[in-house]
Every structure is written in structure tokens, then in C-alpha cells.
N, C-alpha and C positions, 0 to 999 in steps of 0.2 A: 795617405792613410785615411781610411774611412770615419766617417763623426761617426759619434756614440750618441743616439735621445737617450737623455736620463730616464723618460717616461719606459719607453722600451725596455732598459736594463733592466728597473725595478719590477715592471711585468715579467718578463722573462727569471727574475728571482725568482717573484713570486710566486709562477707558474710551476717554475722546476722545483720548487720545494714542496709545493701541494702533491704536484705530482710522484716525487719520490715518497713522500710523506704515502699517499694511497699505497704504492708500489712495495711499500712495507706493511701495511695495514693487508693486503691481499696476500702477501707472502704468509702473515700469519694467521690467515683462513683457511690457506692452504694445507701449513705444515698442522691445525686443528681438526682438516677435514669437512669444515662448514663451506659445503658445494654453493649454494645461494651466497651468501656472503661473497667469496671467493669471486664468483662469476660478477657479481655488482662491482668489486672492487676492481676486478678487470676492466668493463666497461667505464668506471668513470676515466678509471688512468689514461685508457686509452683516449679519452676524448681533454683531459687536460692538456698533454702533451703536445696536441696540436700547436697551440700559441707558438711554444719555447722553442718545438722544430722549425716552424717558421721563418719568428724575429731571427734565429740565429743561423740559418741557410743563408738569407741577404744580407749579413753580416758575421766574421769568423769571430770579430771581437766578442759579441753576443757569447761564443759558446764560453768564456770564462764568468758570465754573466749565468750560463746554464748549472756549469761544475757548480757555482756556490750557492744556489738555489736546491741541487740535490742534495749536499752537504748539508743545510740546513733541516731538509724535509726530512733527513733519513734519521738524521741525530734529533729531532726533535720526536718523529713517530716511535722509535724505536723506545727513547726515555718515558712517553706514554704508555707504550705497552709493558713497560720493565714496572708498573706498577698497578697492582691489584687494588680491590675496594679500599683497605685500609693504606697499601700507599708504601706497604711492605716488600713484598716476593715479586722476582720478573717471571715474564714466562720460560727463560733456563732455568729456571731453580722445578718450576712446576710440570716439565719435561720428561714423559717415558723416562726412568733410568737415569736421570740425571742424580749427580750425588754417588753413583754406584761408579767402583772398583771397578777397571776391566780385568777381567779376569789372566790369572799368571800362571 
């Protein structure tokens, strides 16, 4: 069975949580329509990612090292963006048509 560096795991947390973290953060540039924005968030994502693909290709253990590093990134961007200035409304509530009836 292969050893695990604890330094590595916690990078590879690290890494994949940032990274899904952006990965959300660009999804909703996207679904806003903010092309600049959007294209920046692309760009970094794709340059975080490299670490976590790495660490965890020379090791498979790593990739449950990856899952909980995206798990964090995703749940913590998404709770960021789930509030407005005052800390109120997410961005579903402030969505095209959200709140409306489909029609019967």
C-alpha cells in the first residue's frame, strides 16, 4: 500500500477546494453573463488544478484527498454566493422567474 505525506494530502485539500471553489464562482459569471469575469475564472481554475491532478495521479489514495477538498470548495463558494450585501437573498431567489408558477 502506498504512504500518504500529510503535507501532500492537505495541499491537495487545499488545492481542490480552491479550485472547485473558483469552479463555482465561474459557473456563476457564467449563468450572469459577465464574459470578462467568466473567462478570468476559467483561467485561474484551470491553473489551480494542476497541483491536485498531479499529487493525485502518483498516488490513487490522493484522489479521496481530492473529493474532500471539492466538497469543501463547492459548499463553501456556493454559501458565499447564496448571500447578498446585507447577507439576506441567494442568487436562486434573484433568478429570471424564480418564485413563478410553471404554468398548468
Amino acid at each position: 500500500m502506498a504512504c500518504v505525506n500529510p503535507l501532500i494530502a492537505i495541499g491537495v485539500v487545499v488545492s481542490t477546494a480552491t479550485t472547485d471553489g473558483v469552479y463555482v464562482l465561474f459557473n456563476a459569471a457564467v449563468s450572469e453573463r459577465r464574459r470578462m469575469r467568466a473567462a478570468s475564472w476559467s483561467s485561474v481554475w484551470y491553473l489551480l488544478s494542476a497541483f491536485a491532478v498531479i499529487s493525485y495521479t502518483q498516488n490513487a489514495l490522493y484522489v479521496l484527498f481530492a473529493a474532500t477538498g471539492s466538497w469543501i470548495g463547492a459548499f463553501c463558494a456556493v454559501t458565499w454566493l447564496s448571500r447578498d450585501a446585507g447577507g439576506h437573498s441567494s442568487m436562486l431567489e434573484r433568478a429570471p422567474g424564480a418564485g413563478k408558477s410553471p404554468p398548468t
